[in-house]
LUMLUMTOR-594755 format. One line per 2 residues: number of its first residue (from 1); their letters; for each residue x, y, z of C-alpha. Coordinates in Angstrom, 3 decimals, padded with zeros to 6 digits. Each point is the difference from the previous one (the first is absolute). Layout:
NUM	A	X Y Z | ...
end
This chain:
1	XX	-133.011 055.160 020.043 | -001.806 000.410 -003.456
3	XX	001.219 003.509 -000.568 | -002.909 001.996 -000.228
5	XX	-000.619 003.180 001.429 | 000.364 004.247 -000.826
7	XX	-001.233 001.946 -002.259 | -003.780 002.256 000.694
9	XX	000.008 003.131 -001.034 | -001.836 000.739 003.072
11	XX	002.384 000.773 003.293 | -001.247 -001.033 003.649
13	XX	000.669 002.485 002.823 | -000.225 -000.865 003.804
15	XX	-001.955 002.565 001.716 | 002.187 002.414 002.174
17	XX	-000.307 002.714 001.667 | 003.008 002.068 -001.650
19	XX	001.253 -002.173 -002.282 | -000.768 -003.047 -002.070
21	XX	001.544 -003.464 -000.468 | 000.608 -001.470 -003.781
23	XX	-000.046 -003.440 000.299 | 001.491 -002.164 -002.669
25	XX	-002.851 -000.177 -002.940 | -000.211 -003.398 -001.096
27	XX	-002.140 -001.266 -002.606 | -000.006 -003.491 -000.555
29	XX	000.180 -000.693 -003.778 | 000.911 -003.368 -002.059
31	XX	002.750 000.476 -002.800 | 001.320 -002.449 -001.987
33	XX	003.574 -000.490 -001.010 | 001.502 -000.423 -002.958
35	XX	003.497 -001.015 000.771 | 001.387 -003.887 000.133
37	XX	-000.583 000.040 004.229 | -003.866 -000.531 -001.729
39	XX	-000.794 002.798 003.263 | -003.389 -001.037 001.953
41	XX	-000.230 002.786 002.103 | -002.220 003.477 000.467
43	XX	001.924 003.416 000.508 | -000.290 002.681 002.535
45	XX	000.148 003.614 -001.449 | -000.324 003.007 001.635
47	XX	-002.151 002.876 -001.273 | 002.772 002.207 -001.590
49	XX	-001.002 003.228 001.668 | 000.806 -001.099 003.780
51	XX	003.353 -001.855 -001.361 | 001.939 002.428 001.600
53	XX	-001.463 -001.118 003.544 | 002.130 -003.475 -000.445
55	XX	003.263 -000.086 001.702 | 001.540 -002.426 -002.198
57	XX	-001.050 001.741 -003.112 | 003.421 000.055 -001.440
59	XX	-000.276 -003.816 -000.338 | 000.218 -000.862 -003.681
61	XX	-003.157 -002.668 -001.323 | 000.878 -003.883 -000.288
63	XX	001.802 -000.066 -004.035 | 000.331 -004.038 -001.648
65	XX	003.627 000.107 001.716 | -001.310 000.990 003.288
67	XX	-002.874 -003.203 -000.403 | 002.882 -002.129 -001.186
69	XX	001.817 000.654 003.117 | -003.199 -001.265 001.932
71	XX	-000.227 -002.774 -001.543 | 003.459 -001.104 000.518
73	XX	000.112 000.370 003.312 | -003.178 -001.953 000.068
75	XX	001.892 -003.081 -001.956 | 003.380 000.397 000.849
77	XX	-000.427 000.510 003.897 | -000.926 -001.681 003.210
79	XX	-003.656 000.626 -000.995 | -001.028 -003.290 -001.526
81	XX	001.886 -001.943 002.981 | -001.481 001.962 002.741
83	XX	-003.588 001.121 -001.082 | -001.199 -001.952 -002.622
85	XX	-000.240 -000.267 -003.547 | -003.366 001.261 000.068
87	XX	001.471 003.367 001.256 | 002.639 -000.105 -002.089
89	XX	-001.891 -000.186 -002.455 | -002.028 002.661 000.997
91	XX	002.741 002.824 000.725 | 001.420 -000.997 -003.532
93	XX	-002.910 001.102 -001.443 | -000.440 002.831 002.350
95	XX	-003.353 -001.625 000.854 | 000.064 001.605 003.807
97	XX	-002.838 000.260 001.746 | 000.510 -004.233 -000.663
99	XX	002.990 -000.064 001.954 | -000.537 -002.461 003.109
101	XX	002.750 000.723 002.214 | -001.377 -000.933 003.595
103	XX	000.606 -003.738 000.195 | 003.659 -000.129 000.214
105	XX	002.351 002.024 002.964 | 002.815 -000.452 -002.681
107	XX	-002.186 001.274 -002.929 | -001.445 003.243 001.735
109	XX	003.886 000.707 001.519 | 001.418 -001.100 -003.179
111	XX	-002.305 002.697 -002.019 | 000.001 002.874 002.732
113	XX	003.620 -000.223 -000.181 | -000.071 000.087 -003.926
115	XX	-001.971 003.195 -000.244 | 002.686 001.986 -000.959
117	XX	001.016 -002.355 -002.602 | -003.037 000.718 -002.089
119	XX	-000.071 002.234 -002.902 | -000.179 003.830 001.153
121	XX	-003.170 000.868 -002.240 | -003.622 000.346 -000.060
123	XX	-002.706 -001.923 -001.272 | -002.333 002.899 -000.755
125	XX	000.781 001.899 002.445 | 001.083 -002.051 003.220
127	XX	003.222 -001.868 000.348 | 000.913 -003.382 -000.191
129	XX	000.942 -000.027 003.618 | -002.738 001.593 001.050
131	XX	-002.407 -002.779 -001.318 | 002.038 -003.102 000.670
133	XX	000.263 001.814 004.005 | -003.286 000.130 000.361
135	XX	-000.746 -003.955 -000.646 | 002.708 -000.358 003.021
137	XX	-002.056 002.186 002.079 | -003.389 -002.205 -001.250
139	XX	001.339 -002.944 002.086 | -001.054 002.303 002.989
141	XX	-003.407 -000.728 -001.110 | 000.153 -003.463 000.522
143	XX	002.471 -000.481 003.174 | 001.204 -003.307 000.744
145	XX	003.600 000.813 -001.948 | 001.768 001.979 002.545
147	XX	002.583 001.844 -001.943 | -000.261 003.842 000.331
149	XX	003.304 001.605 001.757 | 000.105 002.263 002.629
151	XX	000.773 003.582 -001.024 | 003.383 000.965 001.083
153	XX	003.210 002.117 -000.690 | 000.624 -001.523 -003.475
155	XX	-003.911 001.323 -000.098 | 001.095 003.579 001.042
157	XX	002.797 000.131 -002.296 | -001.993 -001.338 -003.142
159	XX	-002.671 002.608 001.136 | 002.910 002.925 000.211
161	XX	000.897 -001.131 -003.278 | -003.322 000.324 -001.359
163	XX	-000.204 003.291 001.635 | 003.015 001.276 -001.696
165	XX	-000.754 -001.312 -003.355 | -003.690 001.403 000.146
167	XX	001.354 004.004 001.393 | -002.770 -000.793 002.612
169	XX	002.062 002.722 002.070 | -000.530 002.677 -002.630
171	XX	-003.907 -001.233 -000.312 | -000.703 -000.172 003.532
173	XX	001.869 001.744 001.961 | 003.114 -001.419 001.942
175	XX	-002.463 -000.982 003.317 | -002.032 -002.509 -001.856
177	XX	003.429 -000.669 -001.831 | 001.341 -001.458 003.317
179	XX	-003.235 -001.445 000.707 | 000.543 -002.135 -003.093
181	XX	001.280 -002.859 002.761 | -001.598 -003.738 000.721
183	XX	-001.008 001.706 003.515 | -000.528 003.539 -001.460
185	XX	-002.776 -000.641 -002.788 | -002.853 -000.509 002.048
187	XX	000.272 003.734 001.450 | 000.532 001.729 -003.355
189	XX	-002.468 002.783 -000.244 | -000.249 001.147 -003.999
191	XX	-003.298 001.743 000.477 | 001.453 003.435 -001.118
193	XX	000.967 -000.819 -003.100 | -001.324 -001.828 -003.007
195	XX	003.486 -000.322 -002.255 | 000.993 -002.090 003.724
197	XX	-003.178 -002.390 000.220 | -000.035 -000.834 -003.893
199	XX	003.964 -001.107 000.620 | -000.522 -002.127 003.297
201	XX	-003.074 -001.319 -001.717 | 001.947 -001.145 -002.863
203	XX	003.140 -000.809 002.263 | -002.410 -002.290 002.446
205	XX	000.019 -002.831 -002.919 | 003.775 000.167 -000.323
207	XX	000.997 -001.040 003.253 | 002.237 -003.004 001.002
209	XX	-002.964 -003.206 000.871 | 000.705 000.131 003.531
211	XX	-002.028 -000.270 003.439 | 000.480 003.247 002.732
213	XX	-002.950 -000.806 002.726 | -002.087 -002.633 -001.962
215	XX	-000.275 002.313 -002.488 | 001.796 000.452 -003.629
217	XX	002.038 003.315 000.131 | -002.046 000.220 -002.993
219	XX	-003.478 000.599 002.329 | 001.605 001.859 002.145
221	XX	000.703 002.934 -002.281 | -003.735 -000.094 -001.537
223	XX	-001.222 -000.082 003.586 | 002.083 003.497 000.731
225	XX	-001.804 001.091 -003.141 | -003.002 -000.871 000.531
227	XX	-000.068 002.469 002.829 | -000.194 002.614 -002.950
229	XX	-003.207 -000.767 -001.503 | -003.554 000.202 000.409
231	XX	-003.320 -001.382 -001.096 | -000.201 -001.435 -003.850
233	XX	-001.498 002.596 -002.277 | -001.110 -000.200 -003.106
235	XX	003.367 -000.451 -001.741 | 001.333 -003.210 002.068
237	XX	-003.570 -001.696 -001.082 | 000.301 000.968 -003.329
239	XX	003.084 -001.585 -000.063 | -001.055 -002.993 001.169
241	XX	-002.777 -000.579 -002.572 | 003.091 000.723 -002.255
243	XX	001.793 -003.006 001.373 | -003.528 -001.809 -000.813
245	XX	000.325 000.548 -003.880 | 002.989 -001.804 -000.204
247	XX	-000.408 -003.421 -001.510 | 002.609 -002.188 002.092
249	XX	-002.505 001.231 002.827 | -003.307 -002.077 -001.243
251	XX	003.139 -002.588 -001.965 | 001.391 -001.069 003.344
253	XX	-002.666 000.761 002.703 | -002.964 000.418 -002.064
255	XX	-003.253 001.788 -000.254 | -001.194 -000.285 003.717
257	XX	003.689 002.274 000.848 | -000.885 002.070 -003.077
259	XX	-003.040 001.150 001.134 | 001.405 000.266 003.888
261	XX	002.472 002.627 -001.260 | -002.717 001.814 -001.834
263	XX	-001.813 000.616 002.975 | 002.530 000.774 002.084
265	XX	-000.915 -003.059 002.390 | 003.766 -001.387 000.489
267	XX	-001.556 -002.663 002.681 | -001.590 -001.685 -003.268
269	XX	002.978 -000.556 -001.808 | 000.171 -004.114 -000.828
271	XX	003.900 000.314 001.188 | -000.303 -004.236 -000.096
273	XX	-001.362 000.193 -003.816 | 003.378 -002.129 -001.127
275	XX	003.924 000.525 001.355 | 000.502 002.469 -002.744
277	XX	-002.925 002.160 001.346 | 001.315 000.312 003.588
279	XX	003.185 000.375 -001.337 | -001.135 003.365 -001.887
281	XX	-001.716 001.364 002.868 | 002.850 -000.726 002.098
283	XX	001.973 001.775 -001.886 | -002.878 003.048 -000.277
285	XX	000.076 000.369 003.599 | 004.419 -000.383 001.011
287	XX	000.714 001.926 -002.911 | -002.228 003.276 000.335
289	XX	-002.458 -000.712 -003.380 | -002.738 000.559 002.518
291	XX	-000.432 003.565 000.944 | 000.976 000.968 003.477
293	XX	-003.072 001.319 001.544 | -002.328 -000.883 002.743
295	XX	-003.429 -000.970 -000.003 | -001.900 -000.647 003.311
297	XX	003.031 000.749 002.120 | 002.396 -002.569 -001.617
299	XX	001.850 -000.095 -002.761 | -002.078 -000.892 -003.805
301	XX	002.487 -002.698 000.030 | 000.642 -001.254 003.150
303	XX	-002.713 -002.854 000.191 | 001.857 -001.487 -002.815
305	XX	002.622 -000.876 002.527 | -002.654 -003.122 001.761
307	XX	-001.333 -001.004 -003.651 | 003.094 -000.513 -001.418
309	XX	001.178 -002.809 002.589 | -003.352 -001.574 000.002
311	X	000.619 -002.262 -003.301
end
């Protein structure tokens, strides 16, 4: 994926009744680096004043060493062999939102089970792993390549692990602690408390890439959240305009999208505009850029889920 993505100095909050959820506040920005890697990529930042709703905050940003590292695993691994040289080429230069991984079983499995073999830093402010995951999740998008596990107890105990490593007991509560289970997630109730919902939010996107009723574990936690909030104010739209300004918006997906976002009209979006296009709104909708809100009894982003698979 083109890193892109964080950094508006205004926040979005989901309507709620007693609380508010913080989604993640990307802003999609191009940056150039200066390094030898010759970087083609755009970074996500987060507005500085909601850092502190990130659960992985502690993560240190991606230093030369870190991009090094990338890039040899991108030459010196499987990478080449199994997915390409074109994507090889592509995660050497940390070019992600490029990344094809969807035409190869061995590639996807080969990747997924690499995850943890990337770098542990940000670009801007998202991880490695959390961008190269979500072009493994894209190939849900296009079906054909069945290769998305079933959730199951190596799930729980990488979930129990994530609990753990996150204090999710001590931010919300030992019930929803417990809860925090492939079967459990769907009946979390978070309502109560804000500190709880900004966590799971940012949890959701962490999650092993697995399948628990047709779903990704991943939807099932934003669908127990999405019991919290209301109709889109003023706030979410604003924040969608936001998303507008950015210039990888009109780059990849053009002025038609542009203008779509501006007036709120998320039907209009030109998702087909070029791969790189539905790519970024892919990753808008799995990965919480779009507010969580609804509008006309369904969720602002949910008819994003039919566009998407249309191209």
């Amino acid at each position: 994926m083109v890193l892109i993505l964080r950094a508006i100095a205004i926040a979005c909050f989901a309507a709620l009744a007693t609380a508010k959820v913080h989604p993640p506040t990307h802003q999609f920005s191009k940056t150039h680096g200066n390094h030898h890697h010759q970087k083609h990529h755009h970074d996500l930042k987060v507005a500085k004043e909601y850092a502190q709703h990130e659960v992985d905050g502690a993560i240190p940003a991606c230093t030369e060493d870190d991009l090094t590292s990338l890039a040899q695993f991108a030459t010196n691994s499987d990478v080449k062999k199994l997915c390409g040289e074109k994507n090889a080429e592509h995660l050497k230069t940390a070019n992600l939102f490029k990344l094809e991984l969807c035409n190869s079983v061995d590639c996807w499995s080969y990747i997924n089970d690499s995850l943890d073999k990337l770098p542990h830093c940000k670009l801007g402010e998202i991880t490695l792993k959390h961008y190269v995951s979500n072009r493994l999740k894209y190939c849900n998008v296009l079906g054909g390549l069945q290769v998305f596990p079933e959730c199951d107890q190596k799930t729980d105990a990488a979930l129990s692990k994530l609990s753990k490593e996150t204090n999710l007991k001590d931010v919300c509560g030992a019930t929803i602690a417990k809860q925090f289970t492939v079967h459990g997630v769907s009946s979390i109730n978070a309502c109560g408390s804000q500190k709880c919902m900004n966590a799971l939010f940012e949890l959701s996107s962490q999650l092993p890439i697995c399948k628990h009723k047709f779903k990704f574990l991943q939807d099932h936690v934003v669908a127990a959240l999405s019991k919290c909030v209301g109709e889109c104010s003023a706030h979410e739209y604003e924040w969608v305009e936001h998303i507008a300004d950015d210039p990888i918006v009109s780059e990849y997906c053009g002025n038609a999208t542009v203008s779509a976002l501006k007036a709120h009209s998320i039907e209009d979006i030109d998702v087909c505009a070029s791969p790189e296009c539905n790519a970024l709104i892919f990753f808008f909708k799995q990965e919480n850029t779009l507010p969580m809100c609804f509008e006309g009894g369904e969720l602002l982003r949910e008819p994003l889920t039919d566009m998407l698979i249309k191209c």
